[in-house]
NUPA-755520 format. One line per 5 residues: number of its first residue (from 1); their letters; for each residue x, y, z of N, C-alpha, C. Coordinates in steps of 0.05 Angstrom, whole numbers. Layout:
BEGIN
NUM	A	X Y Z X Y Z X Y Z ~ ...
END
This chain:
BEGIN
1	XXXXX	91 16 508 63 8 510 61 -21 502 ~ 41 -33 511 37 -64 506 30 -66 482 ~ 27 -93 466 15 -102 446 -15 -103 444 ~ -29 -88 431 -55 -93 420 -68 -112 406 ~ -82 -125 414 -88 -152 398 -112 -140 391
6	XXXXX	-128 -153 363 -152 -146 361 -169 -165 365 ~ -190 -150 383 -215 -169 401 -241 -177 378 ~ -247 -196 377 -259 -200 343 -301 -191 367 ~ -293 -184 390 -326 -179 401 -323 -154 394 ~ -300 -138 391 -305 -110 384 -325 -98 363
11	XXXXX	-337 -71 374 -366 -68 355 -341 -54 321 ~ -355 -56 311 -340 -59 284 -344 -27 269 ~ -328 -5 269 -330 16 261 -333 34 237 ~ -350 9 214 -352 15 194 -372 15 186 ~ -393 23 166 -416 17 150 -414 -13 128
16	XXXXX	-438 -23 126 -431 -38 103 -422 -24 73 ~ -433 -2 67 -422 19 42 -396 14 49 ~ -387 28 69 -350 22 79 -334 -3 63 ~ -347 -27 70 -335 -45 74 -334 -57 35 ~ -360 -58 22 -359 -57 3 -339 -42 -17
21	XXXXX	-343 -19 -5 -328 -4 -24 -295 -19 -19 ~ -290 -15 2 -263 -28 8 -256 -51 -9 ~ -274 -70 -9 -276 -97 -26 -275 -83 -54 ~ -283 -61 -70 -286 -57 -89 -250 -47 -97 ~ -242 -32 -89 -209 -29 -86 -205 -50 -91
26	XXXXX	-201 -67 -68 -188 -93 -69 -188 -107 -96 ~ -224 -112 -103 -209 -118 -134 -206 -109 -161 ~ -209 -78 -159 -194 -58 -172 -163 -67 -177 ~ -151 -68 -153 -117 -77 -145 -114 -110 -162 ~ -139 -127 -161 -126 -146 -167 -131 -152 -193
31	XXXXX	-150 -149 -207 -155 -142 -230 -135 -130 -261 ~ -123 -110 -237 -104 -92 -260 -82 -107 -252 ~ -74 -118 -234 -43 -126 -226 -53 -154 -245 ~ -69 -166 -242 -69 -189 -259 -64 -185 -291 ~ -79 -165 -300 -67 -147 -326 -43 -142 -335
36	XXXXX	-26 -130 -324 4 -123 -311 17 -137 -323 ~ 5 -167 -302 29 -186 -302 28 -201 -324 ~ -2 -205 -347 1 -218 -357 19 -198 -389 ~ 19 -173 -388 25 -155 -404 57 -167 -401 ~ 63 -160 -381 96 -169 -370 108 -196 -385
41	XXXXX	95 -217 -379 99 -240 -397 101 -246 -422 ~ 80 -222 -428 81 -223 -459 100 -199 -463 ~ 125 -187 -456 139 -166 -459 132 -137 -470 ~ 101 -134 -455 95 -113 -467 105 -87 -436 ~ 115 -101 -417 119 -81 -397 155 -85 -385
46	XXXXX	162 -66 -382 190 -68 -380 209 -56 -351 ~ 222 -77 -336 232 -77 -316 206 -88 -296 ~ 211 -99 -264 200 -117 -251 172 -110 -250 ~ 159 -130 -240 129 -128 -238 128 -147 -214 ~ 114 -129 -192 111 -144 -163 84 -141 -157
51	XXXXX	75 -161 -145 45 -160 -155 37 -168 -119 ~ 15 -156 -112 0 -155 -87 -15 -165 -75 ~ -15 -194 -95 -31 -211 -91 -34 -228 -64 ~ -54 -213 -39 -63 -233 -20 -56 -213 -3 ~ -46 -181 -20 -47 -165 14 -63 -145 8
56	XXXXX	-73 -146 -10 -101 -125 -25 -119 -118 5 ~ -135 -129 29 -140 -128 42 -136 -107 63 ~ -104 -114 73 -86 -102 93 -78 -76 79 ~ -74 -70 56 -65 -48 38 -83 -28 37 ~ -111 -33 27 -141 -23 26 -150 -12 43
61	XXXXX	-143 -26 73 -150 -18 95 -142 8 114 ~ -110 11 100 -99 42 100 -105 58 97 ~ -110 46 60 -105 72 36 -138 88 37 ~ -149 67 47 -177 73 46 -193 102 57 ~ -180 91 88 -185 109 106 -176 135 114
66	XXXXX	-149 141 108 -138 171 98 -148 179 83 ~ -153 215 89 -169 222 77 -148 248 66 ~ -147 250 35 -127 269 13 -137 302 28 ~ -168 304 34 -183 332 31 -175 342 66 ~ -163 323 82 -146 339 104 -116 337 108
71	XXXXX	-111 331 92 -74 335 82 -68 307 94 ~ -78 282 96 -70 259 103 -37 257 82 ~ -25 236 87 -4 228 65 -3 198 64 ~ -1 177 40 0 151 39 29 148 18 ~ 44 132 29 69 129 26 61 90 15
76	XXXXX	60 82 -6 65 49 -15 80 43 -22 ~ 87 24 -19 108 6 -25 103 -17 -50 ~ 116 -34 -65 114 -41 -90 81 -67 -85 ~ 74 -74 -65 55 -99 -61 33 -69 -60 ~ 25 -56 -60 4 -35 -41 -18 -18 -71
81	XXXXX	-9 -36 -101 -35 -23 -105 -61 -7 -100 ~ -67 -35 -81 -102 -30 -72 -102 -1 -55 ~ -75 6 -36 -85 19 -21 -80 48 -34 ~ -51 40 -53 -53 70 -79 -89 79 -85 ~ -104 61 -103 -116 66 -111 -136 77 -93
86	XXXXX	-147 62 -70 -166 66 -53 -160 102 -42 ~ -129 107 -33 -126 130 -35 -132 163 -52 ~ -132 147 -74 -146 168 -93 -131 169 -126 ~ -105 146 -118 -88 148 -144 -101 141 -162 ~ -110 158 -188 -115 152 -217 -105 126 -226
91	XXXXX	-129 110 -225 -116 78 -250 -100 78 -262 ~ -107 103 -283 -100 107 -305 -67 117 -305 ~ -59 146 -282 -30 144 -278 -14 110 -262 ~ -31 93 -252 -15 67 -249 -8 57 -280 ~ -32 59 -297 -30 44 -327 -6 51 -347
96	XXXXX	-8 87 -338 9 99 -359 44 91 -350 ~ 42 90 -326 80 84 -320 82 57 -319 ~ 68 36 -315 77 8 -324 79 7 -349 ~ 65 15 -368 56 16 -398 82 43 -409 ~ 92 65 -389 116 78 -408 109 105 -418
101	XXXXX	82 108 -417 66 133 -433 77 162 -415 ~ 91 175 -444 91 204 -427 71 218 -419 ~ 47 224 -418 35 227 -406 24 214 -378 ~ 36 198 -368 41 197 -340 49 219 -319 ~ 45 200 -296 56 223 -277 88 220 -275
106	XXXXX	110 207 -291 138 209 -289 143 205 -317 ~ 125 210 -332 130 226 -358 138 197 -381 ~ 142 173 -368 139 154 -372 177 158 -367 ~ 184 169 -356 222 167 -348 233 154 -327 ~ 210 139 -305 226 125 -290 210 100 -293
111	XXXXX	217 84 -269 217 46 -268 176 56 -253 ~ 162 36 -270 137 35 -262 129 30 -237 ~ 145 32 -216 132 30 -185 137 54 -181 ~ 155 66 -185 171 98 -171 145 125 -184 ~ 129 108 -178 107 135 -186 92 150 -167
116	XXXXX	86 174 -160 77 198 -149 64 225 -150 ~ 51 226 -138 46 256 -144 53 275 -113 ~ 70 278 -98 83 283 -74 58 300 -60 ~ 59 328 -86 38 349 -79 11 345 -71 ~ -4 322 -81 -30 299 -70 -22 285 -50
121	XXXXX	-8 290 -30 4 275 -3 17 248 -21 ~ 25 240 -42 29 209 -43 52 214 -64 ~ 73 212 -43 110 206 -55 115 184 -58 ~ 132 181 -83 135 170 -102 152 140 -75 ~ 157 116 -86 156 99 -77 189 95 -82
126	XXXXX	212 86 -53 243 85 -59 234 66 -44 ~ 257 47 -68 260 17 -67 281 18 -54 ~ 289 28 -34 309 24 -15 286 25 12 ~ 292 -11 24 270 -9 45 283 2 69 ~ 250 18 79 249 35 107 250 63 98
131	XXXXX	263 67 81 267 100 69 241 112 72 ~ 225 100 68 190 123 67 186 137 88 ~ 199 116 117 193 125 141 196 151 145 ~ 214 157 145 232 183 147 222 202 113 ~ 221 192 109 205 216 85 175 219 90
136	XXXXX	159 207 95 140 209 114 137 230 144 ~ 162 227 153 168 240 176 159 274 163 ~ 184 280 140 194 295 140 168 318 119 ~ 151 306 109 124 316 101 110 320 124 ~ 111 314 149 89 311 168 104 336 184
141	XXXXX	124 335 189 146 352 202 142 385 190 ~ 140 379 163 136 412 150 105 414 150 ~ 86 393 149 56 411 158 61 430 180 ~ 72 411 200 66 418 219 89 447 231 ~ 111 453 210 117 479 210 106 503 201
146	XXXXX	84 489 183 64 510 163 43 521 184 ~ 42 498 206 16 515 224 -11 493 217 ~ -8 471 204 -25 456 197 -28 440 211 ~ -56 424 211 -66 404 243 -90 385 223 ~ -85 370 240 -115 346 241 -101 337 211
151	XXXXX	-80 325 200 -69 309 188 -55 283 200 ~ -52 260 180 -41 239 191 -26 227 160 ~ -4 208 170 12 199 143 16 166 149 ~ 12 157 137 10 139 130 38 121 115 ~ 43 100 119 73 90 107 72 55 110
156	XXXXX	79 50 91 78 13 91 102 0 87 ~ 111 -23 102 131 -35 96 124 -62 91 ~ 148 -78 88 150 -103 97 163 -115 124 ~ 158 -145 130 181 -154 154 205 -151 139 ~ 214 -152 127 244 -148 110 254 -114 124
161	XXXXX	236 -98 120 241 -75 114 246 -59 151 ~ 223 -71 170 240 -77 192 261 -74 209 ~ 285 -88 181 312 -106 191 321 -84 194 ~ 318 -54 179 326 -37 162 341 -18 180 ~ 358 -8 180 378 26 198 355 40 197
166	XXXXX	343 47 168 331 68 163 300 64 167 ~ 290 38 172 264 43 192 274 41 214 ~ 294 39 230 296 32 254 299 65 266 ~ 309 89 254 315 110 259 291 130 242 ~ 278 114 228 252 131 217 228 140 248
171	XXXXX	226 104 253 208 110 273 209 113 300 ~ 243 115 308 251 126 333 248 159 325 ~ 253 169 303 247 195 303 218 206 309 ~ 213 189 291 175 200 296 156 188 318 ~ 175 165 337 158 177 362 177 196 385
176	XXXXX	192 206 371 216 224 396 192 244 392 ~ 187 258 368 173 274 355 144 286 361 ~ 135 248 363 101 244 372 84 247 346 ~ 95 243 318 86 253 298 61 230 293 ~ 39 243 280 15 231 275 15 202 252
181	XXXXX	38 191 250 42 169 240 33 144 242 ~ 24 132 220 10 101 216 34 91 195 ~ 43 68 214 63 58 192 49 21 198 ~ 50 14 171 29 -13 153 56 -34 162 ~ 61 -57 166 82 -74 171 66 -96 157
186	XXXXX	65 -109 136 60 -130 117 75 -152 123 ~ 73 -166 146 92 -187 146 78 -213 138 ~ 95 -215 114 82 -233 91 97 -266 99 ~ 116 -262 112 139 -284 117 161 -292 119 ~ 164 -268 84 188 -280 77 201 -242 67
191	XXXXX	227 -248 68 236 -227 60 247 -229 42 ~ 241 -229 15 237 -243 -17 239 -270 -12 ~ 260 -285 -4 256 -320 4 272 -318 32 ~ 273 -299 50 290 -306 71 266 -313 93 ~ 256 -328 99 236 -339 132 237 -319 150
196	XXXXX	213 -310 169 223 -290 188 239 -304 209 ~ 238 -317 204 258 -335 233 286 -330 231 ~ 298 -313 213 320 -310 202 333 -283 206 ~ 299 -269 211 298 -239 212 290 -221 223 ~ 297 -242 257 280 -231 280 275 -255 306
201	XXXXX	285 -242 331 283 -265 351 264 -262 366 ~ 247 -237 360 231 -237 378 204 -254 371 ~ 183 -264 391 161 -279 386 143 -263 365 ~ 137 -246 372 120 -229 350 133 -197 337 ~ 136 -193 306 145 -173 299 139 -142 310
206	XXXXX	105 -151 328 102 -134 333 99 -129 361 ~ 121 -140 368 133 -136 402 163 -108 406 ~ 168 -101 373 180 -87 376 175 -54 380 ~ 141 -57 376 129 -29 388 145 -19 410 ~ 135 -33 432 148 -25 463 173 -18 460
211	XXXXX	193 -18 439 220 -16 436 222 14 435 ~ 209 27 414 204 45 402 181 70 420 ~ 176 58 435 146 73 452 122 76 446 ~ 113 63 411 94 69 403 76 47 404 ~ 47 55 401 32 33 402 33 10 383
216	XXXXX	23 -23 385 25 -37 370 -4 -61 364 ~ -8 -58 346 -27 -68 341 -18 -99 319 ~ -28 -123 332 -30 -143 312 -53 -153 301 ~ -53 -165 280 -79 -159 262 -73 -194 241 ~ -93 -203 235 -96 -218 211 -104 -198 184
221	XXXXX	-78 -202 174 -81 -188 148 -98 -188 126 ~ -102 -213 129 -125 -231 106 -149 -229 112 ~ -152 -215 130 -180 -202 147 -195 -179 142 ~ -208 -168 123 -214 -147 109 -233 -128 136 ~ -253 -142 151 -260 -129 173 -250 -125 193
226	XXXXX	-228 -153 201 -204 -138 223 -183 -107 216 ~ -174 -113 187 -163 -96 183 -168 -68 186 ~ -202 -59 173 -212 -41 169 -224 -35 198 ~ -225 -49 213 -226 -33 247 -199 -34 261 ~ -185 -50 258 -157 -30 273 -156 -19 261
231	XXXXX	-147 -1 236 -137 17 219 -154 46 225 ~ -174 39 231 -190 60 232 -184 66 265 ~ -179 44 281 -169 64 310 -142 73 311 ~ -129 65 304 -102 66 295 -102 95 279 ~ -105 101 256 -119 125 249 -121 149 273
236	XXXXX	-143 140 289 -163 156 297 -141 166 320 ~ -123 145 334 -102 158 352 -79 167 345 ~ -76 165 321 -49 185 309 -64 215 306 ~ -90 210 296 -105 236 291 -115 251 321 ~ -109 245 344 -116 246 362 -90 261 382
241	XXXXX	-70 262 370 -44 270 378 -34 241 399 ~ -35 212 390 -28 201 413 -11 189 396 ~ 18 200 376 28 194 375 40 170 349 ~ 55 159 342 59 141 320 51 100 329 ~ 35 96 310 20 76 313 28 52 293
246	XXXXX	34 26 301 50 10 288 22 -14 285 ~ 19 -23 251 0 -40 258 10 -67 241 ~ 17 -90 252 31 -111 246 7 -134 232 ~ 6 -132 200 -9 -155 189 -1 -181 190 ~ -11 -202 193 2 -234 183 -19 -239 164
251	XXXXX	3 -244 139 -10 -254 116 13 -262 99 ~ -1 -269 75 23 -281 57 18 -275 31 ~ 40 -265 20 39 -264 -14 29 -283 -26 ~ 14 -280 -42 5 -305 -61 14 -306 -95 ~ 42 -302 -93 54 -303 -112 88 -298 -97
256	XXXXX	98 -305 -117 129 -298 -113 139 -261 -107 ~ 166 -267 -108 173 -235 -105 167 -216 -116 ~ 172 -220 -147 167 -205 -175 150 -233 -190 ~ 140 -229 -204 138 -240 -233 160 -258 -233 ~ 182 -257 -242 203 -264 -238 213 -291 -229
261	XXXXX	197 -290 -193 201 -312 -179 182 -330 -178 ~ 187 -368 -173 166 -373 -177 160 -387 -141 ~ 174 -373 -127 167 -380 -88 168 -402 -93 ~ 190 -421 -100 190 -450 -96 193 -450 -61 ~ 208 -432 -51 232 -427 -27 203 -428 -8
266	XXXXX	173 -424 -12 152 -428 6 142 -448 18 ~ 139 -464 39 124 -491 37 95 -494 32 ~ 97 -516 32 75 -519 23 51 -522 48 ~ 62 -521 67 42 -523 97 36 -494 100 ~ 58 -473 89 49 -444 101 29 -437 81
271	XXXXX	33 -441 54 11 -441 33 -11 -441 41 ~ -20 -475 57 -41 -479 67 -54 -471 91 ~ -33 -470 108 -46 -449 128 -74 -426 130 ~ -75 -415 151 -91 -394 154 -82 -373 141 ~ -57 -354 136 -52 -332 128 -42 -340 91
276	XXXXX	-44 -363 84 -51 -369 60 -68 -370 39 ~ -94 -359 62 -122 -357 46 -124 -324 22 ~ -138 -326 14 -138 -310 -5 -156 -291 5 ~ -145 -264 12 -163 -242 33 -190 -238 8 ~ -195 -236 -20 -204 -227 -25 -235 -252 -30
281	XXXXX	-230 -271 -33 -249 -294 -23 -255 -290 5 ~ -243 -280 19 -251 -273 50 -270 -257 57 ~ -262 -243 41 -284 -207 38 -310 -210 26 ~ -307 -223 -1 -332 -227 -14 -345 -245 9 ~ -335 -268 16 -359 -277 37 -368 -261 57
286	XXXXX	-350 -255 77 -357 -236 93 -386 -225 80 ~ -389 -208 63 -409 -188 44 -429 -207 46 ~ -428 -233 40 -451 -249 24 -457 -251 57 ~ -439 -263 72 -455 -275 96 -470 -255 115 ~ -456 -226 116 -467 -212 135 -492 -194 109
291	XXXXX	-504 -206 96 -520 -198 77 -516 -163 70 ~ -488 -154 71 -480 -133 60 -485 -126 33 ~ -488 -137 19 -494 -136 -15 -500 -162 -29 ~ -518 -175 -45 -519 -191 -65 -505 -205 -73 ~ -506 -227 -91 -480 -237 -105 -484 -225 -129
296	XXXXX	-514 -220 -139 -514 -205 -151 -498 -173 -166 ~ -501 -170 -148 -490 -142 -139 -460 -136 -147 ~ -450 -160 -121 -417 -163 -132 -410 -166 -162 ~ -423 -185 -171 -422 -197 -195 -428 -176 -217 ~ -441 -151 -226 -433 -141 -233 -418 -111 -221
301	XXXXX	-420 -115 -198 -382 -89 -192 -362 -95 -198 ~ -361 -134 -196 -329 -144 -212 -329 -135 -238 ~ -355 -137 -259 -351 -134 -282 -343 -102 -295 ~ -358 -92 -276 -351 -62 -284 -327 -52 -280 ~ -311 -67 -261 -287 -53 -257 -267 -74 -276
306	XXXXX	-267 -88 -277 -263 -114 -306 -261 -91 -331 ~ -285 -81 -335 -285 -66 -355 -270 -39 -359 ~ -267 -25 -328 -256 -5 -337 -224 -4 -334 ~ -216 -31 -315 -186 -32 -327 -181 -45 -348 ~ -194 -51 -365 -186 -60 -398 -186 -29 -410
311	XXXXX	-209 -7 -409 -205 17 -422 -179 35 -408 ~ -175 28 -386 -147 51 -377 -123 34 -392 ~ -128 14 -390 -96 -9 -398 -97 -6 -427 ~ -118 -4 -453 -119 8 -472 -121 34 -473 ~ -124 49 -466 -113 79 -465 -78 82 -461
316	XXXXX	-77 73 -442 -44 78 -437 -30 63 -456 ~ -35 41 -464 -17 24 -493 -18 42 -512 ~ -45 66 -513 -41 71 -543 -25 97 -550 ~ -21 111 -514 -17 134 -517 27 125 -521 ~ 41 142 -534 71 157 -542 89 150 -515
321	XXXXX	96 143 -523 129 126 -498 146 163 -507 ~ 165 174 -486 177 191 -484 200 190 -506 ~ 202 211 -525 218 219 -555 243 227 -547 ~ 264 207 -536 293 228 -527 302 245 -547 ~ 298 239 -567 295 268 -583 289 299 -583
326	XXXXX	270 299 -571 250 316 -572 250 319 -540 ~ 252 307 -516 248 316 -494 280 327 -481 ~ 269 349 -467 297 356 -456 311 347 -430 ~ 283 337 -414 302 316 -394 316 342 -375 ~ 300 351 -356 295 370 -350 281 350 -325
331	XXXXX	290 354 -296 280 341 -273 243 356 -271 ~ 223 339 -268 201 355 -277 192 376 -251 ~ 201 363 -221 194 380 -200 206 413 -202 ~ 232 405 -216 251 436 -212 250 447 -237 ~ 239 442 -260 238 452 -282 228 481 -279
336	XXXXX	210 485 -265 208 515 -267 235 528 -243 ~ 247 530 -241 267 540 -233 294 546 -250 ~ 295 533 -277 312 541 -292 294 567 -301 ~ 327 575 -322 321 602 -335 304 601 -355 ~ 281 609 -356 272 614 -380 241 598 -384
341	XX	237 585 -359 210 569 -349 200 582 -332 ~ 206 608 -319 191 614 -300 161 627 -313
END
């Protein structure tokens, strides 16, 4: 199938409530990741911190629109806060596994991205890129042995991730299949500092639809109303049985890899560019100009949500890091399957 471009005359398939709320995610995501990172610096958080800064938009736009109450599934990747949260993930389980608290959802035992709740459609996140594809697959594959319908799954990568064996055989499987798949392609640029020019000959990343058979949609990522109407047709034809739907963002990180890095390896022309802009200054105008809400308005929804990731981020600091003492370390999915837990 050809490349889908998105027609900016297209009538726009959302409500302003929609769109707001979406904006309200967005800086939910950026808010706490700004928290995070500054926790990180001060060594109160331990192992990487990769922060989402500038794809809150394209992420949102996903997580948003799957819906948990018809067995949808959202699969993120380490940039995809916004669209965790917008999905339905608890703040508070993001707070508790950056922060270490056994009372998390991984008991505070693994690395703070690898968090999940599988059984809520949303598996845990493997930092081996392309892997989701195919785990994605293979949730959608057993609904649909259960006898179950009118679900769709959801999965995000990067252009890095792409390059990958295992997206390249994720999503030849799931359109051999025809499985109701939306897979997110974040092509931010760079594949931690590698240029896409490095990592791909074709003119557009998302010319490799037609490769695959599935549809392809390209999109300005930094586009909070582009995003949220392809996503929602895109959506609407995986949910439609037409098959696995590829939707290719251009945008750019607005920060380095991790924490860690400080993107010297970026220029300074792509910075300034168009996919340099900051989606979430994009959105808020958007709002103000199409008189969707107040500044008023915004002004205090930033604050409230200001406020309530200071109370989850103090909640999770205060709560007990895991006692190897005391815990038996016991895999938590199969724990009832030993003797003596049933």
């Amino acid at each position: 199938m050809s490349r889908q471009d998105f027609q900016p005359e297209q009538q726009i398939p959302f409500s302003a409530t929609t769109f707001v709320d979406a904006y309200r995610w967005m800086f939910f995501a950026r808010t706490f990741e700004e928290k995070i990172g500054a926790l990180f610096r001060a060594g109160k958080v331990v192992g990487g911190v990769y922060l989402g800064r500038g794809q809150e938009a394209f992420s949102v736009s996903l997580g948003s629109q799957l819906e948990r109450t018809r067995g949808d599934v959202f699969a993120g990747l380490i940039r995809d806060q916004g669209g965790r949260i917008a999905f339905g993930e608890e703040l508070i389980d993001s707070a508790r596994t950056y922060l270490g608290s056994v009372k998390g959802p991984m008991h505070g035992r693994d690395g703070n991205i690898h968090r999940g709740r599988p059984k809520e459609g949303m598996p845990a996140m493997i930092s081996h890129l392309g892997a989701s594809v195919s785990v994605v697959n293979g949730m959608l594959i057993g609904k649909r042995f259960r006898g179950e319908s009118g679900f769709v799954g959801g999965v995000t990568a990067g252009d890095g991730a792409t390059s990958t064996g295992a997206f390249h055989e994720g999503l030849n499987q799931a359109a051999v299949e025809n499985l109701p798949l939306v897979v997110s392609v974040a092509d931010n640029q760079f594949a931690y500092s590698t240029p896409t020019d490095r990592q791909y000959a074709c003119e557009h990343l998302v010319d490799r639809a037609a490769g695959y058979g599935v549809k392809g949609y390209a999109i300005d990522g930094t586009d909070l109303a582009e995003s949220l109407t392809v996503f929602r047709k895109a959506i609407d034809e995986a949910r439609s049985g037409n098959g696995p739907q590829l939707v290719v963002g251009k945008l750019l990180r607005l920060s380095g890899h991790g924490e860690h890095d400080d993107a010297s390896y970026v220029p300074n022309s792509v910075k300034a560019g168009r996919y340099g802009r900051d989606c979430l200054s994009v959105a808020r105008e958007q709002i103000l100009s199409n008189d969707w809400a107040t500044a008023e308005f915004l002004d205090q929804l930033e604050q409230d949500v200001q406020e309530t990731v200071e109370a989850n981020v103090s909640q999770a600091q205060a709560e007990e890091a895991p006692d190897p003492s005391q815990d038996d370390w016991k895999a938590i999915a199969t724990s009832s399957l030993i003797e003596g837990d049933h």
